[in-house]
Steps between C-alpha positions, in 0.01 A plus 500: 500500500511129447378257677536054525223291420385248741529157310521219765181357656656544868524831440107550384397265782703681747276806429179386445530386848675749693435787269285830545247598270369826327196472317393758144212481292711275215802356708582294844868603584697295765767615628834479760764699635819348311868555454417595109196582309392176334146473300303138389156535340219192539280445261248213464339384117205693677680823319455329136745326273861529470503793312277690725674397805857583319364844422398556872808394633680767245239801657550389877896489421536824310238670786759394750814529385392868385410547889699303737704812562212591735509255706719634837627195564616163328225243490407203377165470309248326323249653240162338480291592254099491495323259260246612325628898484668663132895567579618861386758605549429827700239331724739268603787762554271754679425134726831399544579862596184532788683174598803605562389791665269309767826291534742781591210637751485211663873461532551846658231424770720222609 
């Protein structure tokens, strides 16, 4: 399933403010109930130098886009990943998946 990529400022202000969280051992996820599923990532120079950061950015994307199907809903979200912590690529999918799931509980209390 694809997915847009949030690009615009607005949109990453928008929800860091009004945005929920769920929290993982190696990623912050914010999220928002949205007409389609759109995904931004924010990293800081915390995470290393470009290449580092680039090669995060490629993990967190491929984790997602490999999982967004799960998601019961369209929303929009931002990944944050943990400084400090090694990026795999299955600790951050088996993350982004707990995620999601914690997302569509809370959803179907609502």
């Amino acid at each position: 399933m694809r997915y847009l990529r949030l690009k615009k400022n607005t949109d990453f202000q928008r929800l860091f403010k009004k945005g929920k969280r769920v929290y993982s051992p190696r990623i912050t996820l914010i999220y928002s109930p949205s007409k389609v599923n759109t995904m931004g990532i924010a990293l800081s120079k915390k995470h290393g130098k470009a290449v580092q950061r680039n090669r995060i950015k490629r993990v967190i994307r491929a984790a997602y886009s490999n999982n967004v199907s799960l998601l019961s809903a369209a929303y929009s979200v931002i990944i944050l990943p943990k400084a400090g912590e090694e990026i795999k690529y299955r600790d951050v999918e088996k993350d982004i998946i707990g995620c999601f799931k914690r997302i569509n509980a809370a959803c179907q209390k609502l």
